[in-house]
Backbone as a ProteinNet text record, in pm:
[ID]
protein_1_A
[PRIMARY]
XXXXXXXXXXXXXXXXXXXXXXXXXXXXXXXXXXXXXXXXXXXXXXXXXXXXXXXXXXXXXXXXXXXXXXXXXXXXXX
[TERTIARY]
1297.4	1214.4	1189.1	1200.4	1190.3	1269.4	1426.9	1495.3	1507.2	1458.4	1438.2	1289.2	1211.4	1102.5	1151.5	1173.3	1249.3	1402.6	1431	1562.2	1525.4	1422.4	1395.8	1229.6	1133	1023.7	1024.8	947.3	971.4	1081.8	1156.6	1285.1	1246.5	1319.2	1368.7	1446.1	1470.4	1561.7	1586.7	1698.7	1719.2	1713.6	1691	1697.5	1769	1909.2	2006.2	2012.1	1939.2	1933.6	2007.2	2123.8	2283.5	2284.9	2176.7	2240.9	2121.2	2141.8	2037.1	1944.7	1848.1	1770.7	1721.2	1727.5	1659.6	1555.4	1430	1325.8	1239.8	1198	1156.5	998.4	941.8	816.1	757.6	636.9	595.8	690.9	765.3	874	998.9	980.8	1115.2	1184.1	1337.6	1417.7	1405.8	1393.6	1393.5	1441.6	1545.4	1650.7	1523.7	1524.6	1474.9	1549.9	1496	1595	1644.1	1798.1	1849.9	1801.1	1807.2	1771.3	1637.1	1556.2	1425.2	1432.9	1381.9	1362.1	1221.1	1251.4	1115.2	1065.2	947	914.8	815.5	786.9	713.9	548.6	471.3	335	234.1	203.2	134.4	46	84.6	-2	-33.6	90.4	113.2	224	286.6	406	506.8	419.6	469.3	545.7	600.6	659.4	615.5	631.1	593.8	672.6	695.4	836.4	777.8	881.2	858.5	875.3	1013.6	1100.1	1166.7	1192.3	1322.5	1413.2	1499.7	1586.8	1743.7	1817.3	1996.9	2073.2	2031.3	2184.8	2175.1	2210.5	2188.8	2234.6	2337.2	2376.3	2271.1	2198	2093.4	1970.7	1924.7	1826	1859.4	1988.1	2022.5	2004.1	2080.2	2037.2	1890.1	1849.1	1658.8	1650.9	1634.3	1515.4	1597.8	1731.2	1816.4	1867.1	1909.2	1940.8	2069.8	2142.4	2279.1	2316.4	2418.9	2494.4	2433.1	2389.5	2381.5	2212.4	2155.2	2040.1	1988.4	2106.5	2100.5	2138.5	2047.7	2045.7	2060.7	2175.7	2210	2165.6	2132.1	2081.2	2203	2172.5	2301.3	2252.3	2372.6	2328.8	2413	2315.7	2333.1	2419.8	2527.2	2665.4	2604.1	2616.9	2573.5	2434.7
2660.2	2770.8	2764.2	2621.8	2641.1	2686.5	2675.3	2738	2942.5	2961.7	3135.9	3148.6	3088.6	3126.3	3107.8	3012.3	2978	3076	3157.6	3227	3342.4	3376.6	3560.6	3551.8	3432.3	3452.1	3548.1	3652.7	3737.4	3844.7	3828.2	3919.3	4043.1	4132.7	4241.2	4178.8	4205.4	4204.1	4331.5	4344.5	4408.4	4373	4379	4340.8	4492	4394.3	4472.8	4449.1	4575.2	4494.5	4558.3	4621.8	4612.9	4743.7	4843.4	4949.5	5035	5141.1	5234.8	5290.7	5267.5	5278.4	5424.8	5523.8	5658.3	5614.2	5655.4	5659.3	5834.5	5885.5	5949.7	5941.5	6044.3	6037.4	6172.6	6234.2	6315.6	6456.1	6456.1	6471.4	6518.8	6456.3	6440.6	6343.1	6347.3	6229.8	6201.5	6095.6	6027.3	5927.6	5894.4	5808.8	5708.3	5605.4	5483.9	5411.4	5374	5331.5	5160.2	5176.5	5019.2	4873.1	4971.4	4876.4	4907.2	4800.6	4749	4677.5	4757	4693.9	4582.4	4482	4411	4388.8	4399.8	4379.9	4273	4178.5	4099.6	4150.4	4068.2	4104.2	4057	4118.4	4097.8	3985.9	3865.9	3760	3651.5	3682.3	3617	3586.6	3497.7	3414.1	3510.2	3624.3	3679.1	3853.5	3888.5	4029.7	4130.1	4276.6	4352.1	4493.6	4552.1	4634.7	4749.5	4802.2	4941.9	5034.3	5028.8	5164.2	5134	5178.6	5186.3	5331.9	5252.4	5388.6	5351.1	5487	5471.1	5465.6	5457.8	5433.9	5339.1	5206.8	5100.6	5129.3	5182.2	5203.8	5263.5	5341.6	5438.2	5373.7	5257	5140.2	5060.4	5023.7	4964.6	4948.9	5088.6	5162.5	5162.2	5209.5	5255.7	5159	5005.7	4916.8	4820.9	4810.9	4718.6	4603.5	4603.7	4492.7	4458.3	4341.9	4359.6	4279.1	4293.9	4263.5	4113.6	4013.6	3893.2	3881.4	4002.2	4015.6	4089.9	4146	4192.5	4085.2	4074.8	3949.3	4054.2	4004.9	4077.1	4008.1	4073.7	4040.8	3944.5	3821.1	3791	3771	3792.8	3799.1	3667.8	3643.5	3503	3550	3473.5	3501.7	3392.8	3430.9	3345.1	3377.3
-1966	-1922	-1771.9	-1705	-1592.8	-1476.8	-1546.3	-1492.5	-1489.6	-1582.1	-1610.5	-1509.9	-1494.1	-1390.3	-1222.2	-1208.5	-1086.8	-1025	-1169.9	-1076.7	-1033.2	-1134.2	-1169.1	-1075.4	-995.8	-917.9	-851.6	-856.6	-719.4	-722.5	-845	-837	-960.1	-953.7	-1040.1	-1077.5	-1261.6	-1326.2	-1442.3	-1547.9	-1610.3	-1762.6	-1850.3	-1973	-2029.4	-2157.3	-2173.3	-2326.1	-2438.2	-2571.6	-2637.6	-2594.6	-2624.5	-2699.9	-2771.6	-2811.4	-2777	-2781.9	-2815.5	-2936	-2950.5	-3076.7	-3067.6	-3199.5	-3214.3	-3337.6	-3286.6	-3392.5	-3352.4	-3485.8	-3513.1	-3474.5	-3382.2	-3336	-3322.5	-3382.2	-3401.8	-3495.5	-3542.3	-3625.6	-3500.7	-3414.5	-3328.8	-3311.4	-3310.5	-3281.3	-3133.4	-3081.6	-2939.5	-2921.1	-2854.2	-2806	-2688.1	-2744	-2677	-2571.7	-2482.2	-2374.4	-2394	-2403.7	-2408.2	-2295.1	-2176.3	-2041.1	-2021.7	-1962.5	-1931.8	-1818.2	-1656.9	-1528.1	-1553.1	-1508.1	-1491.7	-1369.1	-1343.3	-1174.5	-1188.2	-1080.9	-1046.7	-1047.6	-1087.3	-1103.7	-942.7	-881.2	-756.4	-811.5	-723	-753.7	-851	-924.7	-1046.6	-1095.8	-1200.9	-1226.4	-1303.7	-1366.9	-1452.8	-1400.5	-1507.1	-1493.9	-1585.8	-1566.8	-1639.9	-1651.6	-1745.3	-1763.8	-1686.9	-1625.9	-1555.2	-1560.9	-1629.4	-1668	-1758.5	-1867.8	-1956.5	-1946.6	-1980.9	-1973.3	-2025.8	-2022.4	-2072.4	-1961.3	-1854.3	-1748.4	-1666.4	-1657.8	-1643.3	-1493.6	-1444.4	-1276.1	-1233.7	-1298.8	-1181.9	-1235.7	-1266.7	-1308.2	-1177.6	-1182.1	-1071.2	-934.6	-914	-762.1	-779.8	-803.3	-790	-761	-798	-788	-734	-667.9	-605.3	-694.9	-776.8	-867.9	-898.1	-825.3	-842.2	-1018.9	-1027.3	-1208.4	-1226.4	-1122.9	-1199.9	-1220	-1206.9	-1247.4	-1373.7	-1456.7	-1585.6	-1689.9	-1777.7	-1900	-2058.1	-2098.3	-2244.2	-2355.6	-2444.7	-2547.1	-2636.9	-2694.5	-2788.7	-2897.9	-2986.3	-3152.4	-3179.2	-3256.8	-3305.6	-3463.2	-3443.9	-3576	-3663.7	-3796.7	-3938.9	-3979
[MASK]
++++++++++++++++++++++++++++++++++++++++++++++++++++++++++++++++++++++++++++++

């Protein structure tokens, strides 16, 4: 864990949970966003999500985040 605090301090990152989820809300379908920007918390160790959304390049651009700052979700086989 100390290595995941120490890379991502201070940084934007992306969280990537590999598909897009539709759930039904108020009897509408709504497409949930796969990617999750995280930003640094003023003054503190921690992060807090900012935006979700479906287009991981324009997540990108917006908040400056190059590819080795997006972390994918893995599924564990068995």
């Amino acid at each position: 864990m100390e290595d995941w605090a120490m890379r991502n301090k201070g940084k934007c990152f992306i969280t990537d949970l590999g598909s897009e989820q539709t759930k039904e809300i108020g009897g509408r379908s709504v497409t949930m966003g796969r990617y999750a920007v995280w930003s640094p918390i003023a003054g503190a160790d921690n992060h807090r999500i900012v935006e979700v959304g479906t287009d991981c390049a324009k997540l990108q651009q917006k908040y400056n985040i190059d590819n080795a700052m997006i972390y994918h979700l893995q599924q564990k086989e068995g």
